[in-house]
C-alpha positions, -999 to +999 in steps of 0.1 A: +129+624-872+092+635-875+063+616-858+067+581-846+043+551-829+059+528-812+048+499-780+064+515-745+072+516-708+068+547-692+099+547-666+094+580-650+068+607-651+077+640-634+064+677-632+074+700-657+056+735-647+020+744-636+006+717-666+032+698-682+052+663-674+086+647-690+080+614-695+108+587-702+096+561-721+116+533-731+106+520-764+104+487-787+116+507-816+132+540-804+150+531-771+151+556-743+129+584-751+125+617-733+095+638-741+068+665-727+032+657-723+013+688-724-016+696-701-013+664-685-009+676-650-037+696-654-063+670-670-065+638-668-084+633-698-063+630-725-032+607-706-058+588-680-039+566-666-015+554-691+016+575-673+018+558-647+053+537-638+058+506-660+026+510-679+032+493-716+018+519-741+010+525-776+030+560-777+026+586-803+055+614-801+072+639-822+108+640-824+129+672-837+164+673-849+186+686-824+161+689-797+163+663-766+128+662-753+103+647-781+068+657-781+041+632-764+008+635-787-010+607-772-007+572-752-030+547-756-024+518-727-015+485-739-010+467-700-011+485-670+008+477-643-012+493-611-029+463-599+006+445-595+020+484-575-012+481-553-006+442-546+022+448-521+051+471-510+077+443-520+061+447-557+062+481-556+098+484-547+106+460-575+089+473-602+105+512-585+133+489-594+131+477-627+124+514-643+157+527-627+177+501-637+159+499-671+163+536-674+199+538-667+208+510-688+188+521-720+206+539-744+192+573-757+168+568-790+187+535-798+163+503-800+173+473-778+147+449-782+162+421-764+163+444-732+129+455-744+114+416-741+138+409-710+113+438-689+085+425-706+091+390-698+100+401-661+066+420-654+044+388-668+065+372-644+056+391-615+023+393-625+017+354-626+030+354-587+066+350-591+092+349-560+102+388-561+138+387-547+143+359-576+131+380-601+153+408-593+180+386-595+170+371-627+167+409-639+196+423-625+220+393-641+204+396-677+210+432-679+243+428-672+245+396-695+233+422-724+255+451-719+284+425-718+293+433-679+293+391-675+323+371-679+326+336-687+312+315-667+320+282-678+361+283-669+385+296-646+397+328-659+435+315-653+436+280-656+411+273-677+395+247-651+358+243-651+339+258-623+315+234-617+342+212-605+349+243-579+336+244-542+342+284-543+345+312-571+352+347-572+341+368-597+369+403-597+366+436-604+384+429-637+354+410-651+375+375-644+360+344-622+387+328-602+386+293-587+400+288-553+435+280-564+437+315-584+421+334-564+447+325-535+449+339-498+438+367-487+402+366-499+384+381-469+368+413-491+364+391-523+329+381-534+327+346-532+303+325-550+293+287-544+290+258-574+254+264-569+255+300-580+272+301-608+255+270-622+220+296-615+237+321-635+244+299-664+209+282-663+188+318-661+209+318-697+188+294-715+154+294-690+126+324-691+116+342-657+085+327-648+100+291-652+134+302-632+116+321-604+081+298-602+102+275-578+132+290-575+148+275-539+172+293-520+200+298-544+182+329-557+180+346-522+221+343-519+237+374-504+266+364-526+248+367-555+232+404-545+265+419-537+278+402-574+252+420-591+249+454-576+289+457-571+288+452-609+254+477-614+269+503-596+304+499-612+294+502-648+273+529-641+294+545-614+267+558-587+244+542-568+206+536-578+178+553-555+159+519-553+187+495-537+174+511-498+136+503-507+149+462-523+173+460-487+145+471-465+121+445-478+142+418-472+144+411-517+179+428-521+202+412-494 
């Protein structure tokens, strides 16, 4: 274990006693790391500002076998992300949004880098005046894409026939998308998705954020596609994430 360095996001900072925090940082190298920054509640000094949510860090930490929380020597801020929280509540909520869902996702001192350059990509994104609701689309469909929660997308799940010849598809609980025909009657409480979805879905595939959400029309702000994603998001991890209410009530979630 011993002492690493490693590029970060801090996800969450919260009080730990009179003096201390626990910081979750999600790292390049490490994964999800949880670990105590001493004194930082009481000076300012020696974190500044580089706790804050979603700043990208140069973290220092300890790590000891057989003990959860690491030790947090020193951070040394890479990017901050406050101007982009001060812009606007929508960005605030969004980036509330990434951490969760980046924290929840993020496996415990296991590196995913891919993940790891999917939040990077995502906050360039948002800093370079991106459509919001489009990239917490784009966000919310790649995380699922790497923790293999998406199914195929290129054939009916029965019949084998391609969806882009389908008017409607509906993705089931069973990971399977359904064309019309399979899906059959009865499909009042079924998700249903248009051509136009789907073909969004495959395209975010192959295209980076800031060229899939600079002009990203309407398809992005689908209701179809919001209830897709967070029926899968909370499914996988089987509760409910704080930041959905603050995404509805701005108008970016549904």
């Amino acid at each position: 274990m011993g002492w690493k360095r490693t590029e970060s996001f801090v996800l969450r900072s919260i009080p730990l006693g009179e003096t201390d925090r626990i910081v979750t940082l999600f790292s390049r190298e490490g994964g999800k790391v949880r670990a105590v920054a001493k004194h930082a509640r009481r000076s300012r000094k020696r974190f500044g500002g580089s706790l804050e949510l979603l700043t990208r860090v140069q973290a220092r930490y300890f790590e000891r076998e057989g003990v959860e929380l690491a030790r947090l020597e020193s951070c040394e801020i890479l990017e901050s992300s406050f101007d982009l929280l001060q812009s606007s509540l929508e960005a605030a909520y969004l980036l509330s949004y990434f951490a969760e869902l980046a924290e929840a996702f993020s496996r415990e001192r296991e590196p995913e880098p891919t993940f790891f350059r999917l939040l990077n990509s995502c906050l360039a994104a948002a800093r370079a005046g991106s459509e919001i609701p489009c990239l917490a689309r784009y966000f919310e469909f790649w995380t699922l894409r790497l923790h293999g929660l998406l199914p195929d997308l290129q054939n009916c799940s029965r019949c084998a026939r391609e969806l882009r010849e389908c008017h409607s598809i509906y993705p089931t609980q069973e990971k399977e998308m359904l064309c019309g025909r399979c899906a059959g009657a009865g499909n009042g409480d079924r998700i249903q998705l248009g051509k136009a979805e789907v073909m969004w879905i495959r395209r975010l595939h192959r295209v980076g954020p800031l060229e899939m959400c600079k002009n990203p029309g309407s398809v992005s702000r689908s209701a179809g596609l919001a209830r897709y994603a967070r029926r899968e998001i909370e499914g996988y991890l089987e509760r409910r994430l704080r930041s959905y209410r603050f995404l509805a009530g701005e108008g970016s979630y549904e």
